[in-house]
N, C-alpha and C positions, 0 to 999 in steps of 0.2 A: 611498953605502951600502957597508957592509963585505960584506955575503951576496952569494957568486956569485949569478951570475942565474938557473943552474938550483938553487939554493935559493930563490927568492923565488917568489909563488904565480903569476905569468905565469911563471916560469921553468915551474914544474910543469903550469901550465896546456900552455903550447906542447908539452908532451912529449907530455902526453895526446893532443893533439891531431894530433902526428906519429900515436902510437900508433893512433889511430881512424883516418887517414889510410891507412896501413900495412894497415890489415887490409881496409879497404872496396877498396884498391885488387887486394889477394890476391883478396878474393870475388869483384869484379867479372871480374877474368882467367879465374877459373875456372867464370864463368856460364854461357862458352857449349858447354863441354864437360859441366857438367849439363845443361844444354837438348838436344844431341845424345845423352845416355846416357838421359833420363827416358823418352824409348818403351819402352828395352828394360827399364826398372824398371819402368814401368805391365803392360807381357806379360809379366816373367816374374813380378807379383805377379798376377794374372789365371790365369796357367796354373798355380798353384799354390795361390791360393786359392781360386778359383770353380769350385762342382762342376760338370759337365758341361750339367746341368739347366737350367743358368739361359743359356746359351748368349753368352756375355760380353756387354760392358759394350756402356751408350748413350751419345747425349750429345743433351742436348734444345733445343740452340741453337748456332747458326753457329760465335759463337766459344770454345764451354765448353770442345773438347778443346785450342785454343790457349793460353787462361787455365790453365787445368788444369797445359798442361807447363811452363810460365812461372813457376807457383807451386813445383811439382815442383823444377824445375830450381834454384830462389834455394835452397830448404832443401836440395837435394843439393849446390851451390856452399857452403853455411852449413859442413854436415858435413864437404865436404873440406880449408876451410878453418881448420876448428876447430885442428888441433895448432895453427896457421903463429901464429893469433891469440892461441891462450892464451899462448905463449912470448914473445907481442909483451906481451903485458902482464903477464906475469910479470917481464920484465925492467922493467920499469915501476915493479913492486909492492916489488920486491927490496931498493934502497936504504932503503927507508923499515919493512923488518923485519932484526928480530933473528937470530942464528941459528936459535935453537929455534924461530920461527913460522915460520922459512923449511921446517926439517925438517915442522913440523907440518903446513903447507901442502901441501906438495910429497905429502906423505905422502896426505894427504886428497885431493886435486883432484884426481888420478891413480885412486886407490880409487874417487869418485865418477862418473869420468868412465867408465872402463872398466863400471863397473856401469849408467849410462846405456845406452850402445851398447848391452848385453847385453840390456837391456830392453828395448831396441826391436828386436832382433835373435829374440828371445821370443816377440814380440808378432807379429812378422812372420812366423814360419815355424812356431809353431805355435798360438797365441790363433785370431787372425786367419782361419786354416783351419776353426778346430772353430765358431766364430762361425759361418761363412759354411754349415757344412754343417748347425748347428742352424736355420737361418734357413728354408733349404729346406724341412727337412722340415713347415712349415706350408703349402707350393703343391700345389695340386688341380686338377681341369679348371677350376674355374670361379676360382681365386685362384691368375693367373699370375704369376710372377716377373720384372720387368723393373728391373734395375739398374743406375743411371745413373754414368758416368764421374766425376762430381763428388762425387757419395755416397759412392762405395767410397771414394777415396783418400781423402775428408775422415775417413771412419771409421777409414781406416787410419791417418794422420796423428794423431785424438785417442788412439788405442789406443796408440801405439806411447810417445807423450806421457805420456801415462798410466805406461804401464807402466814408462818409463824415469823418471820422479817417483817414482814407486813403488817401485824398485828403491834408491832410494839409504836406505833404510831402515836395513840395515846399520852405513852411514857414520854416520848422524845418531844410531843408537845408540849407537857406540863414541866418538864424539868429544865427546857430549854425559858419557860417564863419566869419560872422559879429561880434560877442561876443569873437571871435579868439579861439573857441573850436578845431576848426579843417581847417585844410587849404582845399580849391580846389583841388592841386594837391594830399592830400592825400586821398578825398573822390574818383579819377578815376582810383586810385592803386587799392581802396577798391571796387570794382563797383562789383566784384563776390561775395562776402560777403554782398553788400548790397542785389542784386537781389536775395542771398537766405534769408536775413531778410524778403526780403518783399513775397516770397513765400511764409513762414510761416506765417507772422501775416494774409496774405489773407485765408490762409487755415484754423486760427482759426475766424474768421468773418465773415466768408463766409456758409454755406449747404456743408456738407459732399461729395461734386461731382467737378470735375475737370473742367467745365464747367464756374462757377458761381466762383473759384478762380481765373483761368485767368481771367476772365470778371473785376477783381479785380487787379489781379498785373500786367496786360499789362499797362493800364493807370496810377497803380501807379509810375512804371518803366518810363514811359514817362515824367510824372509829375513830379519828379527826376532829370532827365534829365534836365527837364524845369527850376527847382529850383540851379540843379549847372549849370548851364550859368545865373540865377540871381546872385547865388555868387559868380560867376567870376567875375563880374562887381560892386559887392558890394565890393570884396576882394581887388580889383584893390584901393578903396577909403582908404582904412585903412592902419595906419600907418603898413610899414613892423616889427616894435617890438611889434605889438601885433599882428600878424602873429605866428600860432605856430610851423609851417614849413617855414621855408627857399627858399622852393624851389615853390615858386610861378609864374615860370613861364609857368606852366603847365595850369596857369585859364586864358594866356592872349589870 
């Protein structure tokens, strides 16, 4: 055959599989330095989120606080892993784009990813708090509060999920004007339509309480907001035939 062998699809195959190799071998190195940091994650989200009242956390079986840090520990090994792995396969992705999808990319996964973090970092220091202190004020003498080790963190874990899904709002509005999916002026027609999209996805990401999904769609709603005034100003650059609406002067 004429095709190098990193052109032919085992050729691409093995690379990937270097690539997958490459990163599981990064996370696994840096497991056990999560596993020794997730105590001081579990105490200082406890001494930060749990009002005094409830007198910290339980754990209602032999091995839950072991399972608990084990799990802790792969998603904080995931996090600190994340640059080493995306770069592993960015260089992966790279030969097989152009320049402009390389800018576009580069452009976007970086915007995404930072606004990720941000949302769990939201979520975490201050959602998470106002949660914990609206929960309370339903305990009485006779309806005591006792909250388990595996509870808190799993709610902290879909919150912070949540809200970092949530946060990339922004991103998916301006990229979706920029790729000419959809014009500005049609996303401010759509604005009742979006705001009940985004009720619902808060209300499935969110604890079953009205509380903790506003905590959710108020900021996504802004962040929205935030991302069509980017793609007015992205819309404004691109040629008007790859505009899918006509009527763009509703982004100026």
């Amino acid at each position: 055959m004429n095709d190098a062998p990193e052109n032919t699809l085992l050729g691409h195959l093995e690379a990937l599989r270097g690539v997958v190799l490459r990163c599981l071998a990064v996370t696994a190195l840096l497991f056990p330095v999560g596993y020794v940091v997730s105590p001081l994650i579990i105490t200082g989200l406890v001494r930060w989120c749990l009002p005094p009242a409830l007198g910290g956390l339980h754990f209602f079986s032999p091995l839950e606080a072991f399972v608990v840090q084990l799990k802790l520990a792969l998603l904080l090994a995931l996090a600190a892993a994340y640059p080493w792995n995306l770069v592993q396969l960015w260089r992966f992705l790279v030969p097989a784009l152009h320049e402009h999808e390389r800018r576009f990319l580069r452009r976007w996964v970086a915007a995404a990813s930072l606004l990720f973090f941000a949302g769990v970092i939201f979520s975490a220091l201050l959602v998470l708090p106002l949660l914990m202190q609206f929960s309370i004020q339903f305990a009485d003498e006779q309806l005591r509060p006792m909250l388990g080790l595996a509870q808190f963190l799993s709610l902290a874990g879909w919150m912070s999920l949540g809200f970092g899904v949530m946060f990339q709002t922004p991103v998916l509005t301006a990229a979706a004007v920029q790729l000419g999916l959809i014009s500005c002026a049609d996303l401010r027609r759509q604005r009742p339509m979006v705001m009940t999209v985004i009720l619902i996805v808060a209300a499935i990401l969110t604890p079953p309480d009205v509380v903790s999904q506003l905590l959710l769609a108020i900021p996504t709603w802004l962040l929205f907001e935030l991302g069509l005034f980017w793609a007015s100003r992205q819309e404004s650059r691109i040629p008007s035939a790859t505009v899918v609406s006509e009527d763009a002067d509703g982004c100026s």
